[in-house]
N, CA and C atoms of all chains as a GROMACS GRO file, in nm:
protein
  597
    1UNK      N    1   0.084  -0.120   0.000
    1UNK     CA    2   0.000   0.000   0.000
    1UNK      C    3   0.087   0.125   0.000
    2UNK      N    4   0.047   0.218  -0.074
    2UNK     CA    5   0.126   0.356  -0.047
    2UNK      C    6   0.065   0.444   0.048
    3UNK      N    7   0.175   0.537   0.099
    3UNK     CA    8   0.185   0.620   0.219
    3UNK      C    9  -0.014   0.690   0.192
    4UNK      N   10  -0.017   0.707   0.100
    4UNK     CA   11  -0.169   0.777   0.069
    4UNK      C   12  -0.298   0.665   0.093
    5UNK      N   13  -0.240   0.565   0.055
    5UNK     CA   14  -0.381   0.456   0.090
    5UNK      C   15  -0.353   0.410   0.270
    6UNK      N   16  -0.260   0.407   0.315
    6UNK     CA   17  -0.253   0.363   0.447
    6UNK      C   18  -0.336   0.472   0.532
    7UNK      N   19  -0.324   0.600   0.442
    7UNK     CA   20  -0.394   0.730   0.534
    7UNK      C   21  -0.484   0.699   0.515
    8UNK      N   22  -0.586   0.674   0.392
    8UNK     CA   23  -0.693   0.670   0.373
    8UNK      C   24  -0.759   0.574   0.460
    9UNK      N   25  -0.661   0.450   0.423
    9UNK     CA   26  -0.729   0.355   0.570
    9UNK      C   27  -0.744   0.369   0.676
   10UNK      N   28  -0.603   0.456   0.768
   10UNK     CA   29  -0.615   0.485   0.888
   10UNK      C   30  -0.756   0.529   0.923
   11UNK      N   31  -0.783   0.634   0.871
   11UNK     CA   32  -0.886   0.745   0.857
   11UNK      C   33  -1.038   0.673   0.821
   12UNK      N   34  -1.050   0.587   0.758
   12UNK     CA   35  -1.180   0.539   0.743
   12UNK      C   36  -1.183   0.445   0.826
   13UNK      N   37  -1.040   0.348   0.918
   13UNK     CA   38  -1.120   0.260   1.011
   13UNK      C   39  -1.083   0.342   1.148
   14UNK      N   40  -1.100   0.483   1.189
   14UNK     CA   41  -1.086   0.521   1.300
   14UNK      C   42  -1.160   0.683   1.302
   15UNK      N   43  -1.271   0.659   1.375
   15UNK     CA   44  -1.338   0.761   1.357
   15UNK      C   45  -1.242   0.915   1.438
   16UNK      N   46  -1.212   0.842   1.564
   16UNK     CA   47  -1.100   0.971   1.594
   16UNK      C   48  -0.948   0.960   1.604
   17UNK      N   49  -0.864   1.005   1.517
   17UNK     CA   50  -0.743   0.976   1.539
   17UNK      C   51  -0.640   1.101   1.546
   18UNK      N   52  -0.550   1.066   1.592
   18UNK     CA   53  -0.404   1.177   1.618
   18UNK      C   54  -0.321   1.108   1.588
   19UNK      N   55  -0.310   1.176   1.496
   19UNK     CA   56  -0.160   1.174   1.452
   19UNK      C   57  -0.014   1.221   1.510
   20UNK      N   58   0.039   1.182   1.581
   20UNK     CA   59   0.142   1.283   1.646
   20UNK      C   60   0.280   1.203   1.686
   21UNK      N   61   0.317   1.288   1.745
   21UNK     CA   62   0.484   1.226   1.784
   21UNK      C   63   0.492   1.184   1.909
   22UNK      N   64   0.550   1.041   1.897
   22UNK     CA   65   0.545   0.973   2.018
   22UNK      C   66   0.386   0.882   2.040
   23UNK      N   67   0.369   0.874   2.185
   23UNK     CA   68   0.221   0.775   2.161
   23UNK      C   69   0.192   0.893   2.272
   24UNK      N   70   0.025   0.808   2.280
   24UNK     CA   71  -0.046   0.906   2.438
   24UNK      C   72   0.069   0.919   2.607
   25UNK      N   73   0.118   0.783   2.612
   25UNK     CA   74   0.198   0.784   2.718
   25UNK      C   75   0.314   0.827   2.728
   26UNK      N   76   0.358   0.835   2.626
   26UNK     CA   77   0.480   0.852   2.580
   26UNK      C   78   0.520   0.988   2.486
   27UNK      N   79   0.452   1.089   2.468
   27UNK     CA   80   0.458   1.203   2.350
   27UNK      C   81   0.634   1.209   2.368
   28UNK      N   82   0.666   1.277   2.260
   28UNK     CA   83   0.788   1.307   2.207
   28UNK      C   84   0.799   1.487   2.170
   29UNK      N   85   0.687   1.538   2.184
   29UNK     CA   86   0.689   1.692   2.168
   29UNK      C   87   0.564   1.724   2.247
   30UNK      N   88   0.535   1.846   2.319
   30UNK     CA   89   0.491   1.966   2.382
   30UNK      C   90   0.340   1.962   2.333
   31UNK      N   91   0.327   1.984   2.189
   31UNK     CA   92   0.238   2.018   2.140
   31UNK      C   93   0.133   1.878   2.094
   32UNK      N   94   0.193   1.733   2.110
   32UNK     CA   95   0.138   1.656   2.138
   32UNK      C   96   0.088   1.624   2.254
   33UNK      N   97   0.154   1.615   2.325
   33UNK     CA   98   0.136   1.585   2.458
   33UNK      C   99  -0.015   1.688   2.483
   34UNK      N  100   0.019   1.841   2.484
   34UNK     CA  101  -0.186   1.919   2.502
   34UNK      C  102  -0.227   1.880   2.432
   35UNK      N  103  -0.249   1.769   2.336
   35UNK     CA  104  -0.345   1.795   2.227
   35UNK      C  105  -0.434   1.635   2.315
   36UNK      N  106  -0.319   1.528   2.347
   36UNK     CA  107  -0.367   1.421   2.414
   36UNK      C  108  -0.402   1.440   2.592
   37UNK      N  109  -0.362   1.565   2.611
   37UNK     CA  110  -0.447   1.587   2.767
   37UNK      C  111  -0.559   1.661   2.738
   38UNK      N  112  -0.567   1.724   2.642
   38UNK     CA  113  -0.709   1.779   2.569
   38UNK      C  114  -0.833   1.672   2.538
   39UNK      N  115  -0.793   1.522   2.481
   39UNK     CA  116  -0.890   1.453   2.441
   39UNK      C  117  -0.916   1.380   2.569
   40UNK      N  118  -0.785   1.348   2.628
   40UNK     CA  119  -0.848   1.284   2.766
   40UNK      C  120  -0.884   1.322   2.892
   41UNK      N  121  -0.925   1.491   2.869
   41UNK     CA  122  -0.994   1.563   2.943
   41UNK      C  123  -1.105   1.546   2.919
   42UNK      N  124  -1.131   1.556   2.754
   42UNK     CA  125  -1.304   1.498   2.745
   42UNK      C  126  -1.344   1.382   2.724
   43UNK      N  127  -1.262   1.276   2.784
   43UNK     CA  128  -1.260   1.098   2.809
   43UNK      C  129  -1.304   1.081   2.644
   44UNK      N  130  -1.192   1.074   2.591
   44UNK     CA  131  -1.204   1.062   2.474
   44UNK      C  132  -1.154   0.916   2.419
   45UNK      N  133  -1.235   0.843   2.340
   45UNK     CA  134  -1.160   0.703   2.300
   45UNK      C  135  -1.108   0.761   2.121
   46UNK      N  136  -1.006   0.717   2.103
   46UNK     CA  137  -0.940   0.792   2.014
   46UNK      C  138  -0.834   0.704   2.011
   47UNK      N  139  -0.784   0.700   1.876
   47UNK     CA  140  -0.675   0.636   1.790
   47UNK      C  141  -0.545   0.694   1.801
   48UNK      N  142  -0.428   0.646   1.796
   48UNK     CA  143  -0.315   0.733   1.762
   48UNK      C  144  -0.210   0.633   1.635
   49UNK      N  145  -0.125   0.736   1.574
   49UNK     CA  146  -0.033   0.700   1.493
   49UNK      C  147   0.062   0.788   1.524
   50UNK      N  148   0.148   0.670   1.534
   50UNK     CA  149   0.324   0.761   1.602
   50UNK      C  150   0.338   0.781   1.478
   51UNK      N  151   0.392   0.913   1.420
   51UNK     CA  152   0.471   0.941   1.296
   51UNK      C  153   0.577   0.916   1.251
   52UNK      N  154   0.625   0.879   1.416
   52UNK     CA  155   0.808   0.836   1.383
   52UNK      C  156   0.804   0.735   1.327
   53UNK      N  157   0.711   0.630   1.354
   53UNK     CA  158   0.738   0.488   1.291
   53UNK      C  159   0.713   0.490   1.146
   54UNK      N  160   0.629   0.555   1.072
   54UNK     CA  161   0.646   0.554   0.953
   54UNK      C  162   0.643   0.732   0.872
   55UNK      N  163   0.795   0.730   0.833
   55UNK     CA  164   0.832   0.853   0.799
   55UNK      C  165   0.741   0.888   0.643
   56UNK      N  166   0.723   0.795   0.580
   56UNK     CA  167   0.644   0.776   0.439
   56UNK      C  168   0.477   0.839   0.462
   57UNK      N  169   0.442   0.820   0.590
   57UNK     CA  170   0.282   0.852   0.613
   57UNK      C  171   0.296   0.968   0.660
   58UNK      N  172   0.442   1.035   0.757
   58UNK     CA  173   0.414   1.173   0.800
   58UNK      C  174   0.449   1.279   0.674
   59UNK      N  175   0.520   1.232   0.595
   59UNK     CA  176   0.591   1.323   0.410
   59UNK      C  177   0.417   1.342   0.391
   60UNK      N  178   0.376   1.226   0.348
   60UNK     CA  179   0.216   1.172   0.285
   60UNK      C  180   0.124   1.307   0.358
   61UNK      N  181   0.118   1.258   0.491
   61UNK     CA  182   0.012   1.357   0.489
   61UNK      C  183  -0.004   1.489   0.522
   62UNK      N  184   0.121   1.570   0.523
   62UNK     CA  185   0.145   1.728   0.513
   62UNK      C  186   0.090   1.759   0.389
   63UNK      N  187   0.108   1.648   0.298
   63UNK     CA  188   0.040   1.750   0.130
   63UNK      C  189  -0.104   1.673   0.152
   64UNK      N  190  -0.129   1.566   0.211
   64UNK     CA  191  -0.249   1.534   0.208
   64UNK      C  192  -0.374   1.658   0.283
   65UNK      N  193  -0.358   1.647   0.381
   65UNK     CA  194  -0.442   1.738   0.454
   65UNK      C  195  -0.432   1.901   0.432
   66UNK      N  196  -0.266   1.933   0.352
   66UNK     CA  197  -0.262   2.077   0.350
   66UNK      C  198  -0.226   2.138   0.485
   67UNK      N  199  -0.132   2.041   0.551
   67UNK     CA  200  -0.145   2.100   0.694
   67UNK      C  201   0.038   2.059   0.729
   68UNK      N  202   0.139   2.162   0.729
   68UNK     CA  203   0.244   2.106   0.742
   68UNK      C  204   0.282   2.076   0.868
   69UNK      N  205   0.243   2.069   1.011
   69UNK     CA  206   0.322   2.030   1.100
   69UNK      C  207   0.218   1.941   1.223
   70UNK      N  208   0.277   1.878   1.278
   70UNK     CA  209   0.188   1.808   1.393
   70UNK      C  210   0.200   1.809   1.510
   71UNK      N  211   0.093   1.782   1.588
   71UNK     CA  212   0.017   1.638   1.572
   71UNK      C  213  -0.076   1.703   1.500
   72UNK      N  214  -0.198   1.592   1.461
   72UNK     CA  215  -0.312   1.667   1.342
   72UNK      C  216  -0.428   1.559   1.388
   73UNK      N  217  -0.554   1.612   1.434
   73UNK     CA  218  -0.625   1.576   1.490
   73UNK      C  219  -0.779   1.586   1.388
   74UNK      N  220  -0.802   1.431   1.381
   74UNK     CA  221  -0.871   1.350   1.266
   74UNK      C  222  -1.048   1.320   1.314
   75UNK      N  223  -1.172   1.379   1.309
   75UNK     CA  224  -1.279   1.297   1.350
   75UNK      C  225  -1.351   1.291   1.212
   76UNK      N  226  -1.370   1.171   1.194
   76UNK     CA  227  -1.463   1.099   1.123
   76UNK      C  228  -1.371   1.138   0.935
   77UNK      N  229  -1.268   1.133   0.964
   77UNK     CA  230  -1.141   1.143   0.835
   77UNK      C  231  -1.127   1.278   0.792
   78UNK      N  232  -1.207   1.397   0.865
   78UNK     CA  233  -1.196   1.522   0.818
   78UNK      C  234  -1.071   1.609   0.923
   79UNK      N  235  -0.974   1.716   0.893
   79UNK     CA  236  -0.925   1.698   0.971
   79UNK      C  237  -1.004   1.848   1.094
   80UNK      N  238  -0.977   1.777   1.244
   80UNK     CA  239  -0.988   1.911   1.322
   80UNK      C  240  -0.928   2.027   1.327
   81UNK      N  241  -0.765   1.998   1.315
   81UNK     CA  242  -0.697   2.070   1.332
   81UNK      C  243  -0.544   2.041   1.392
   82UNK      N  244  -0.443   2.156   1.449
   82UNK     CA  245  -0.338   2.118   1.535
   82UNK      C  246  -0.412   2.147   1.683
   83UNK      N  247  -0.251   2.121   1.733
   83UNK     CA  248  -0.297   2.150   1.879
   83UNK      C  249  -0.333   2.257   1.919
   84UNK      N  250  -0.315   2.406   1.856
   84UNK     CA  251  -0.333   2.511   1.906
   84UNK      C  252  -0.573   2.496   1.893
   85UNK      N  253  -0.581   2.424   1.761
   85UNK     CA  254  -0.732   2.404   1.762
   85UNK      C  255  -0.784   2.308   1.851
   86UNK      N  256  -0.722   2.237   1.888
   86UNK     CA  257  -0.786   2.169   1.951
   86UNK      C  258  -0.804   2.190   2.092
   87UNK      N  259  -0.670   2.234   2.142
   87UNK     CA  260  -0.661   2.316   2.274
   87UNK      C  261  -0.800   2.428   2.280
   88UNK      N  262  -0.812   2.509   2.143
   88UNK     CA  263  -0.919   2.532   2.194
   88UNK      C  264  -1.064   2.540   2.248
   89UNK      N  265  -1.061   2.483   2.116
   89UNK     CA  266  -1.193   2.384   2.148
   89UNK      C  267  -1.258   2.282   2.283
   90UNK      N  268  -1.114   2.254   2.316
   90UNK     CA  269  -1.153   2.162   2.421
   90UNK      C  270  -1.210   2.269   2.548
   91UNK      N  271  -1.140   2.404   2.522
   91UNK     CA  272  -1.127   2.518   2.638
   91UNK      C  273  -1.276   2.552   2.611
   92UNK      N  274  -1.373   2.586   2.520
   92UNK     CA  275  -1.470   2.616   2.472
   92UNK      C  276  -1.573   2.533   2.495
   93UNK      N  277  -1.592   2.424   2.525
   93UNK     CA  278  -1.631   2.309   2.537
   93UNK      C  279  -1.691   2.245   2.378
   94UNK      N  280  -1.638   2.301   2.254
   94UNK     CA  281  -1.670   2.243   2.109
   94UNK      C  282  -1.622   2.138   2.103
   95UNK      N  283  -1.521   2.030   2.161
   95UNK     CA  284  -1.378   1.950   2.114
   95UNK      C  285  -1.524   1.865   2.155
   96UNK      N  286  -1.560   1.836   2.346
   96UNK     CA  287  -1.640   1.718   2.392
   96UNK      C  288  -1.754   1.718   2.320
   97UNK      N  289  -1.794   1.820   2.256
   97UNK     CA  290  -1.947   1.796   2.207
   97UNK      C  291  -1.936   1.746   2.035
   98UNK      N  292  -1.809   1.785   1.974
   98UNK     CA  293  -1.750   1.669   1.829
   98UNK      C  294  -1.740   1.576   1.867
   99UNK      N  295  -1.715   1.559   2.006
   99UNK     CA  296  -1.658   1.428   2.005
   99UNK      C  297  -1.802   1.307   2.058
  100UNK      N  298  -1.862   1.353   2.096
  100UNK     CA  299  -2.018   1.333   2.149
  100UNK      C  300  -2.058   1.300   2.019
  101UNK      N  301  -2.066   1.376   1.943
  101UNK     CA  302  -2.179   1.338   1.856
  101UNK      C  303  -2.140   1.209   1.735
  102UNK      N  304  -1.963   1.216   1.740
  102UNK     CA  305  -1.963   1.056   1.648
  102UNK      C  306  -1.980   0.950   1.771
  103UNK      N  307  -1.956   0.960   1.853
  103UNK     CA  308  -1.990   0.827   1.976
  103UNK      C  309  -1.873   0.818   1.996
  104UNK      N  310  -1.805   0.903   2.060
  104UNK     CA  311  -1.604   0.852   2.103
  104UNK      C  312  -1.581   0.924   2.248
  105UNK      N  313  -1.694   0.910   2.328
  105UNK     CA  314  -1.683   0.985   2.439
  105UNK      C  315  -1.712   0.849   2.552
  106UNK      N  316  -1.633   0.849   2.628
  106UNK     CA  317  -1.642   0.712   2.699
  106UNK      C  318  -1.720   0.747   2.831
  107UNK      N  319   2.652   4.119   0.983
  107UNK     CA  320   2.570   4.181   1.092
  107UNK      C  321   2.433   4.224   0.998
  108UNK      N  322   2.328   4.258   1.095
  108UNK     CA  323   2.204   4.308   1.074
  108UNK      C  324   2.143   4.174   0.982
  109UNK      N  325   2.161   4.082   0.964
  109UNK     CA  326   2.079   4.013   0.875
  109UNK      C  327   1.988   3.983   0.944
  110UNK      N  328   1.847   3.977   0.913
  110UNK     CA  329   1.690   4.064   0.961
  110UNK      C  330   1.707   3.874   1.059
  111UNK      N  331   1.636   3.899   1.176
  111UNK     CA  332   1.614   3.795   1.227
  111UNK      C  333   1.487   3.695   1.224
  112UNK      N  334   1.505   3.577   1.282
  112UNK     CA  335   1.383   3.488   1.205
  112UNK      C  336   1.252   3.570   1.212
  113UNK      N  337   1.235   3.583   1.351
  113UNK     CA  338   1.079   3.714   1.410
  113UNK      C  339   1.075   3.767   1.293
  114UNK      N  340   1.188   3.880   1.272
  114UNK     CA  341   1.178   4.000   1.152
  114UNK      C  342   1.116   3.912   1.017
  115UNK      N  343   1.161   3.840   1.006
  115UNK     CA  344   1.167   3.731   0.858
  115UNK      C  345   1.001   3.697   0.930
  116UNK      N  346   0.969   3.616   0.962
  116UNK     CA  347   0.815   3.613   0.948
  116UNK      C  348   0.700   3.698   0.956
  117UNK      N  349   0.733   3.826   1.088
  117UNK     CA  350   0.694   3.921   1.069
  117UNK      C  351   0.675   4.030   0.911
  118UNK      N  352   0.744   4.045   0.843
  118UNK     CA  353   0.744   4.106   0.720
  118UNK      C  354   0.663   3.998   0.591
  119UNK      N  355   0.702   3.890   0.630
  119UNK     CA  356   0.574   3.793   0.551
  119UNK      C  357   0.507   3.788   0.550
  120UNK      N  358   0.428   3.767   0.688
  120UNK     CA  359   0.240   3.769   0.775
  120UNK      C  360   0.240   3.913   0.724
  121UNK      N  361   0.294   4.069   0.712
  121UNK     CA  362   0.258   4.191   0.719
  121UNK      C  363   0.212   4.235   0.583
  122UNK      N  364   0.315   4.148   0.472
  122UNK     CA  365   0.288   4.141   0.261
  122UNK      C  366   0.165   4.045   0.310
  123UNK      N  367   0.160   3.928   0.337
  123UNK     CA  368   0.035   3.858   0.303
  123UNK      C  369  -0.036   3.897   0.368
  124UNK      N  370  -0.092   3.913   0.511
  124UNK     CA  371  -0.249   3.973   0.560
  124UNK      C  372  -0.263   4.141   0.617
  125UNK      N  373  -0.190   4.210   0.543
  125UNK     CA  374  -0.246   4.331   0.602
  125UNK      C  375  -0.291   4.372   0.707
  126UNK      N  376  -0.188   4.302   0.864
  126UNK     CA  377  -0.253   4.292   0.968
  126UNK      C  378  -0.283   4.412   1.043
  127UNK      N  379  -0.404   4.437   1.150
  127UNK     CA  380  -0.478   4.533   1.186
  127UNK      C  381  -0.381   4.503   1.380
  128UNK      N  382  -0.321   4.399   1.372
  128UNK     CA  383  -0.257   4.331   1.517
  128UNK      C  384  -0.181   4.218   1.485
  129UNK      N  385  -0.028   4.227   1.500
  129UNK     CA  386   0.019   4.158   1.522
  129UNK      C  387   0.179   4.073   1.600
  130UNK      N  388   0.206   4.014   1.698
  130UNK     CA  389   0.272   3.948   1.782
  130UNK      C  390   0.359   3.814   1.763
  131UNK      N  391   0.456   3.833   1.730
  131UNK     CA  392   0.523   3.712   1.729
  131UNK      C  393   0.616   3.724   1.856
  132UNK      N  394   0.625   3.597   1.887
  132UNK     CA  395   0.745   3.590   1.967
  132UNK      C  396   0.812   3.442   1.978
  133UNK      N  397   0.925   3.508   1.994
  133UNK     CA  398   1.020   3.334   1.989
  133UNK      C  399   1.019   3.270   2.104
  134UNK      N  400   0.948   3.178   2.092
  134UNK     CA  401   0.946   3.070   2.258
  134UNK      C  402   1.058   2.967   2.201
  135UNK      N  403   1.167   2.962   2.102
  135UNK     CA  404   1.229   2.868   2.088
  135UNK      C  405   1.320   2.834   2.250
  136UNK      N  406   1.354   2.924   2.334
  136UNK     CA  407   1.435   2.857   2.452
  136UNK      C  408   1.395   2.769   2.521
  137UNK      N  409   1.248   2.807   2.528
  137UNK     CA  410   1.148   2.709   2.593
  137UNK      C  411   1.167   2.540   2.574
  138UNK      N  412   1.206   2.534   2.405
  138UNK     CA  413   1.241   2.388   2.390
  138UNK      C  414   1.368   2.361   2.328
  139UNK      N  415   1.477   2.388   2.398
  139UNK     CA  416   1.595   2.351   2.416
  139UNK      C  417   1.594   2.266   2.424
  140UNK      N  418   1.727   2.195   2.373
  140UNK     CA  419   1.709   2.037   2.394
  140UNK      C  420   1.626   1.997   2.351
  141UNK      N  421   1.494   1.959   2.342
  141UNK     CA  422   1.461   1.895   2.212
  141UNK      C  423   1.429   1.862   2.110
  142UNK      N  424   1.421   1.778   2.055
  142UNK     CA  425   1.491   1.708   1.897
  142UNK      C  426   1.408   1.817   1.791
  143UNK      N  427   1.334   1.823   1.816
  143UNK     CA  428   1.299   1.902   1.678
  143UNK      C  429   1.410   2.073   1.736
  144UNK      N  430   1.448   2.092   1.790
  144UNK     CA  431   1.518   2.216   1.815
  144UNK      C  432   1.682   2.215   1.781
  145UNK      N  433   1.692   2.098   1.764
  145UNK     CA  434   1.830   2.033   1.775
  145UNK      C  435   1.888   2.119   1.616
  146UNK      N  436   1.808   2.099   1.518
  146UNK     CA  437   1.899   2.144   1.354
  146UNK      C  438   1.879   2.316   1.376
  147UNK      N  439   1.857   2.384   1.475
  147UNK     CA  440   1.890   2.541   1.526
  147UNK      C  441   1.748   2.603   1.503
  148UNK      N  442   1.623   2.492   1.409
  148UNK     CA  443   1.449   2.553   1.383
  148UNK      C  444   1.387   2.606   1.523
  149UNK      N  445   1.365   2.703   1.506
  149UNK     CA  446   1.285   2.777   1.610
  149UNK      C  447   1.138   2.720   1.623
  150UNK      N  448   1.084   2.798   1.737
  150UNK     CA  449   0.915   2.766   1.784
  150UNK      C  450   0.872   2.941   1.818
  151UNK      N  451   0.807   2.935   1.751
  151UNK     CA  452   0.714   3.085   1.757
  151UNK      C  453   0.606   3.052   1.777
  152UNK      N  454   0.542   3.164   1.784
  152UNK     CA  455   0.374   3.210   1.899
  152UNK      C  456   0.368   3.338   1.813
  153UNK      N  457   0.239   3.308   1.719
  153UNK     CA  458   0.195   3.438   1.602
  153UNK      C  459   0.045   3.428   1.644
  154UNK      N  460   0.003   3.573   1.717
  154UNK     CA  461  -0.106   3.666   1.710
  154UNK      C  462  -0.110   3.755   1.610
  155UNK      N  463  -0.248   3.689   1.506
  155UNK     CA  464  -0.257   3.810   1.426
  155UNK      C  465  -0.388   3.834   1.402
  156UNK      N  466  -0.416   3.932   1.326
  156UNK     CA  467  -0.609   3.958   1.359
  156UNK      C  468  -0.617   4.040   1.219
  157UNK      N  469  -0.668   4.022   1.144
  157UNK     CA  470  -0.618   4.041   0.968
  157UNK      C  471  -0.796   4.028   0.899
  158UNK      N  472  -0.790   4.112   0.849
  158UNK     CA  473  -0.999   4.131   0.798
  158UNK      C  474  -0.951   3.969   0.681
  159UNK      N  475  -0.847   3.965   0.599
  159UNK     CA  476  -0.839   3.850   0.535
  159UNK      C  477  -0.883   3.708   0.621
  160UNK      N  478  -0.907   3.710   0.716
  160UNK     CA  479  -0.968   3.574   0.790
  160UNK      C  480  -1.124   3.602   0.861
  161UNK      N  481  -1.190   3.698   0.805
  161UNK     CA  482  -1.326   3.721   0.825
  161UNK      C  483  -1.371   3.585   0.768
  162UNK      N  484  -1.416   3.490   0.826
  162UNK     CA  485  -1.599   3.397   0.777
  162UNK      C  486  -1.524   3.265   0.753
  163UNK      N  487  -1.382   3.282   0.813
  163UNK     CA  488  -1.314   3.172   0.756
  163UNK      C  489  -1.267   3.055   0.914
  164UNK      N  490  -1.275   2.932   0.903
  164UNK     CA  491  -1.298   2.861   0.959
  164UNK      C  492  -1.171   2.832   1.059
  165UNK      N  493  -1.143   2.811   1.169
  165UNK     CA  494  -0.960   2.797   1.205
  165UNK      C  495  -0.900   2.686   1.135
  166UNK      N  496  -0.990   2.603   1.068
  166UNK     CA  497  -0.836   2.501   1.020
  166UNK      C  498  -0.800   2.613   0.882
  167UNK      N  499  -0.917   2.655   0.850
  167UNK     CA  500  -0.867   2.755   0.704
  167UNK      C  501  -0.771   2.885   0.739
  168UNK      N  502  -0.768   2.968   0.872
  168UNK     CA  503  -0.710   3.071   0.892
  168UNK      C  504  -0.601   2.992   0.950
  169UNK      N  505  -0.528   2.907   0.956
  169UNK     CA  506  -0.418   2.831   1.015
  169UNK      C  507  -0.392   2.813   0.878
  170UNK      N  508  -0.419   2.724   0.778
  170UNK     CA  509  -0.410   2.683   0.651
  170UNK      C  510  -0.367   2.791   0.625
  171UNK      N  511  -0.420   2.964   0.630
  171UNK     CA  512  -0.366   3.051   0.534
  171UNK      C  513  -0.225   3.104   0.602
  172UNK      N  514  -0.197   3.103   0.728
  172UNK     CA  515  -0.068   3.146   0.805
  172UNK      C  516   0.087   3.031   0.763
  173UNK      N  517   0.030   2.920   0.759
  173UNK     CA  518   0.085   2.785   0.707
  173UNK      C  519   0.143   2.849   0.574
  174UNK      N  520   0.078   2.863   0.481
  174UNK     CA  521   0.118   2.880   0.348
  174UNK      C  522   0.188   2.984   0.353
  175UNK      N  523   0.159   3.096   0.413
  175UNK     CA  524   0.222   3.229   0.388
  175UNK      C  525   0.385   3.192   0.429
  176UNK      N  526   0.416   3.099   0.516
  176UNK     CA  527   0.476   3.096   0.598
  176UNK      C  528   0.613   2.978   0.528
  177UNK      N  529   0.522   2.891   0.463
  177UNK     CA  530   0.574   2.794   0.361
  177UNK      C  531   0.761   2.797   0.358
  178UNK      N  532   0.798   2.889   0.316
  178UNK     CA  533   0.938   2.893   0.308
  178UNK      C  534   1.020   2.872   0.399
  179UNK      N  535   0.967   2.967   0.501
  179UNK     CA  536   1.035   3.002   0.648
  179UNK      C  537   1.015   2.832   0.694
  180UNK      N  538   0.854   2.763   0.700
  180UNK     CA  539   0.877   2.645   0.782
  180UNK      C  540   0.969   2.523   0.738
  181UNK      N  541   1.063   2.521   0.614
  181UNK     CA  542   1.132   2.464   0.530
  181UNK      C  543   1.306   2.473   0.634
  182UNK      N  544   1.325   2.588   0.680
  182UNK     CA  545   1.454   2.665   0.697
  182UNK      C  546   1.440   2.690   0.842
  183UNK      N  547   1.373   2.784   0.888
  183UNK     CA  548   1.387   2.860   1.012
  183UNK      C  549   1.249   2.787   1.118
  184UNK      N  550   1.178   2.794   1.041
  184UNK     CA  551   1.029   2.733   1.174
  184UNK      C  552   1.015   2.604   1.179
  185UNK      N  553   1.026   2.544   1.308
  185UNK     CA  554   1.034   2.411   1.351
  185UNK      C  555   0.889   2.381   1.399
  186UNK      N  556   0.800   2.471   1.485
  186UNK     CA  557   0.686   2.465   1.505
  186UNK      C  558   0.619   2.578   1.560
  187UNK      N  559   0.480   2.605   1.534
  187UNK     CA  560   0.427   2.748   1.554
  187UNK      C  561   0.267   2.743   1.601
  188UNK      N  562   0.257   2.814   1.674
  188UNK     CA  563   0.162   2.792   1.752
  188UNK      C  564   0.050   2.969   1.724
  189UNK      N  565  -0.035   2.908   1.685
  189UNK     CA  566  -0.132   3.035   1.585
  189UNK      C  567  -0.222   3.043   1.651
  190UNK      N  568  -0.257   3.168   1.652
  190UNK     CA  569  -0.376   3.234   1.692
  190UNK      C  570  -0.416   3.356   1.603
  191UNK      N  571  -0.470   3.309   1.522
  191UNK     CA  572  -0.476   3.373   1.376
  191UNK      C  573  -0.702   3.437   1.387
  192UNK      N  574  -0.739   3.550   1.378
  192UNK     CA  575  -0.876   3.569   1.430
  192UNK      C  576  -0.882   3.702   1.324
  193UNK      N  577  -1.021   3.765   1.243
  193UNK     CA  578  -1.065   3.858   1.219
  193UNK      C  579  -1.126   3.965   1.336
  194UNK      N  580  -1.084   4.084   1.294
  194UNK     CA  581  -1.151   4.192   1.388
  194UNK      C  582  -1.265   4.179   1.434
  195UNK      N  583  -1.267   4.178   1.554
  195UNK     CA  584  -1.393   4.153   1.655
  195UNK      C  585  -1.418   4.000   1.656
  196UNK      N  586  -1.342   3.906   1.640
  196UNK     CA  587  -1.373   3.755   1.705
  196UNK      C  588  -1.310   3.737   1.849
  197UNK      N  589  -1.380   3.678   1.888
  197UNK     CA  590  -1.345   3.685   2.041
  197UNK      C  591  -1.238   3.578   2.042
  198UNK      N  592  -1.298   3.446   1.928
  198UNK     CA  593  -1.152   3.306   1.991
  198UNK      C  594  -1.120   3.283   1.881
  199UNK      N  595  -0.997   3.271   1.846
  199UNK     CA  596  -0.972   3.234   1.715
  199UNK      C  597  -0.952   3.097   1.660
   0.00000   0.00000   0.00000
């Protein structure tokens, strides 16, 4: 599969996903790390893809989404945003109520 | 000497592309010293800007348009940037 169909898959079998550096327990940058105390502030069940492990899917999806830097935060394959959006949202209470309405709120 | 610094260098970009009415950069690169994405000398900036060009437009789209403007610089000098990009009179951007 190429770096573009693995996205596509990611994305159609995971209604919420992040993309980012490092994992939830483990982040590797700042701006991952709020973006995953953001979702699991609003008990969020949610997907992740470390980028490090495949350098071919993080090239892939900067031109895919139009979005050059991460983490990049995915519901229902459209994207949300970075962390600075999602941070806010979550602050707003918009992030729990996206996340409510596909069913990813535990 | 004087060669314009990164701030200056994005600042004068965001100022040709959105005609800003407010705007703030500042370098939080010390903040992440040490690590890895800081390591090849790419900075981390924090851009407030408030520009009538992001009237009706959505934040992944007013991020999308700071992104692009920015395109070159994030190639060379910007390692990661943290936006708060809003039209006159929005309260959150």
């Amino acid at each position: 599969m190429t770096a573009v169909e693995r996205i596509k898959e990611q994305l159609a079998s995971n209604p919420v996903l992040l993309y980012m550096k490092g994992t939830p327990d483990f982040p590797q940058c700042g701006f991952s790390a709020q973006t995953v105390g953001a979702l699991r502030a609003c008990k969020a069940k949610f997907a992740h893809i470390n980028i490090f492990e495949d350098p071919e899917v993080r090239e892939a999806l900067k031109s895919y989404s139009n979005w050059p830097t991460f983490p990049q935060l995915y519901v229902n394959g459209e994207l949300v945003g970075g962390c600075d959006i999602a941070v806010e949202m979550y602050q707003s209470g918009e992030l729990k109520q996206l996340l409510a309405e596909v069913g990813a709120v535990a | 000497m004087n060669k314009p610094s990164r701030t200056e260098k994005i600042r004068s970009r965001l100022e040709v592309e959105f005609n800003p009415t407010a705007l703030e950069i500042e370098d939080e690169s010390h903040h992440h010293a040490g690590h890895a994405g800081a390591a090849g000398g790419m900075g981390h900036f924090r851009v407030r800007i408030v520009s009538n060009d992001f009237k009706g437009l959505s934040a992944v789209s007013r991020h999308r348009r700071v992104y692009a403007a920015l395109a070159e610089l994030l190639k060379t000098d910007v390692h990661a940037l943290t936006i708060d990009a809003r039209a006159p009179g929005d309260l959150s951007g």
